[in-house]
C-alpha positions in Angstrom: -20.7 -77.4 66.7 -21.6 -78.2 63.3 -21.8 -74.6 61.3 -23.7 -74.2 57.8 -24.5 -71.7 55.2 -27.4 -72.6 53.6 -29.6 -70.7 50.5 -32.2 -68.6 52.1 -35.9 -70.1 51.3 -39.5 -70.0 51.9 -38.7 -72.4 54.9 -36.4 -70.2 56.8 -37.1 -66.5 55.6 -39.8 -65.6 58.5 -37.4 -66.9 61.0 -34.8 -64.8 59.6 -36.3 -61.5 59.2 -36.9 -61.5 63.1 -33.4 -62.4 64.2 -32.7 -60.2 67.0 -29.5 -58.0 67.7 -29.0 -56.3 71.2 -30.7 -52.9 70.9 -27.1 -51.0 70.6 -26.0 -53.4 67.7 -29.2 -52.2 65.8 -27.5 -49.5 64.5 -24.5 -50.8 62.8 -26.8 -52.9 60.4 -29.4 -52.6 57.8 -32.3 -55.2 59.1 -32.7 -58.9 57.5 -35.9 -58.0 56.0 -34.2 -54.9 53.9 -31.2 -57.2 53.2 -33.5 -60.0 51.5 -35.6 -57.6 49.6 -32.5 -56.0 48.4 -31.0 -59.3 47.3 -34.4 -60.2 45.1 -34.2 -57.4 42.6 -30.4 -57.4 43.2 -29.1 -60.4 41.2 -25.7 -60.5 42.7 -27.1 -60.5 46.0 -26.4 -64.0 47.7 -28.1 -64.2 51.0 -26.9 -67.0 53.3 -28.9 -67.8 56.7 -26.2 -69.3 59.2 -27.5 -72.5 61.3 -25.6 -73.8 64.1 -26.5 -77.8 64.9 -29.8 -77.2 62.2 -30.6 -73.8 64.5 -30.8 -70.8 62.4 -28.1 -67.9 64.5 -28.0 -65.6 61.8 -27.6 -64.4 58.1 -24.7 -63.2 55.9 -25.4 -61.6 52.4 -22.4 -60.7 50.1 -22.2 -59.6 46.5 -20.2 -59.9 43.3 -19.3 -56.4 42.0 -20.0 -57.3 38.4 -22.3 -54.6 38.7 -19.6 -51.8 39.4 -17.4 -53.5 37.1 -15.2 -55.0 38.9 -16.1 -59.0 38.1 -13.3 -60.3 40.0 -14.3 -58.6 43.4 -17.0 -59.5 46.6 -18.4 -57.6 49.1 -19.8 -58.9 52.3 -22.6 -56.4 53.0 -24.5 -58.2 56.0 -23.4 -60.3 58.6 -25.1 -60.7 61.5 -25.3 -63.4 64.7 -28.5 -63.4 66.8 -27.5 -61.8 70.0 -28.3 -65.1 72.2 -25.7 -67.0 70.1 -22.9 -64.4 70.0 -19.7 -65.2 71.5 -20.0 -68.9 70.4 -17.5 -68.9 67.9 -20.4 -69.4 65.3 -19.6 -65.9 63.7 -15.6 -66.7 63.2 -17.1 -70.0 61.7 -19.8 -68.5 59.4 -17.4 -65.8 58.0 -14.6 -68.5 56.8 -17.3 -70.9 55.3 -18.0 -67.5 53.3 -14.7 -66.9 52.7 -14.2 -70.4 51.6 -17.3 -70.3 49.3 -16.2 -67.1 47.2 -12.9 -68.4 47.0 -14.4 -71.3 44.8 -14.4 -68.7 42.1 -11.0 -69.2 40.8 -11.4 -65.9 39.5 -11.7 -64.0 42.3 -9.3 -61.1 43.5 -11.1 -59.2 46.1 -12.8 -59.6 49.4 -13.9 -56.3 50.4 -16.0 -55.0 53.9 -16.9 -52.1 55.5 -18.4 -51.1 59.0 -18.8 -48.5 61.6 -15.2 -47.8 62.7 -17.5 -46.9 66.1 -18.0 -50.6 66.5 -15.4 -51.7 69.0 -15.3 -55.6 68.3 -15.5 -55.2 64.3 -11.8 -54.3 63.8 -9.8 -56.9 65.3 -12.5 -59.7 64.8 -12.1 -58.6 60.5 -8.1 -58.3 61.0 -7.7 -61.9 62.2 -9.1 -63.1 59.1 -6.6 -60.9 57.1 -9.0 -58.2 56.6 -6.7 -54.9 55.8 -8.3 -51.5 56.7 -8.4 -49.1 53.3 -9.8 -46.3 54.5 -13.0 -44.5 55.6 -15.5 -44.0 52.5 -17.5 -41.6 51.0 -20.9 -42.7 54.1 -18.0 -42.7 56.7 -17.5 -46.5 57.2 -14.3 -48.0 57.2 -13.4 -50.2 54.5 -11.5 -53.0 54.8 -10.4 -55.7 52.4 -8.6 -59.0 51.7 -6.5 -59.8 48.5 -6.7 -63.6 47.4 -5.3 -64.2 44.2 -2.6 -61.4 44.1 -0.6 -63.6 41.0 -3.9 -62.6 38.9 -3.1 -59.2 38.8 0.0 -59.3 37.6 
């Protein structure tokens, strides 16, 4: 199965916005539509719509944290497979293509993620891609996070 991260455009936005998620999954995550407005008056917002054999399965958004001052760090704030496609391996794929493509910044220190500690999958599916847990924050999510470039900080 070919897997691909591709920008988000006027060609694939209405498709996106009505991914579905099983009813229970609907409250670990904010919807698609929230997520893309978010990421058009958020400029370090880059929204990704996941296709799977040139069929659109879902959407990942992350962020640099230039905002907060912290250049050298990403967040992965959505990620989301359409509930008919989930348990495909196109998830596991999506995520490392993400991983791979803020790793292109040479820069980059910091992978960071949080969700509901309530969601029973999340946990070990984050840890197997080195994912550390940090703690629960300030909303009650956990946070977990992945350092890449460790010689940087030194």
């Amino acid at each position: 199965m070919n897997i691909q991260l591709r920008e988000v455009d006027i060609h694939n936005f209405g498709e996106l916005i009505h991914l579905p998620l099983l009813p229970h999954q609907e409250n670990y995550l904010a919807s698609n539509a929230y997520s893309l407005a978010q990421s058009k008056y958020d400029i370090y917002y880059k929204p990704r719509a996941i296709y799977a054999d040139e069929q659109l399965t879902g959407f990942l958004m992350y962020k640099t944290m230039d905002d907060e001052n912290r250049p050298r760090e990403y967040a992965i704030h959505r990620f989301m497979i359409d509930h008919r496609h989930q348990g495909k391996g196109i998830g596991r794929q999506a995520l490392q293509l993400a991983i791979q493509e803020i790793r292109q910044d040479m820069q980059a220190e910091r992978i960071t993620i949080c969700y509901l500690s309530e969601n029973p999958v999340t946990k070990d599916f984050y840890a197997s891609f080195g994912f550390v847990e940090t703690g629960i924050d300030e909303e009650g999510e956990m946070n977990a996070e992945i350092v890449l470039n460790v010689a940087l900080k030194k």
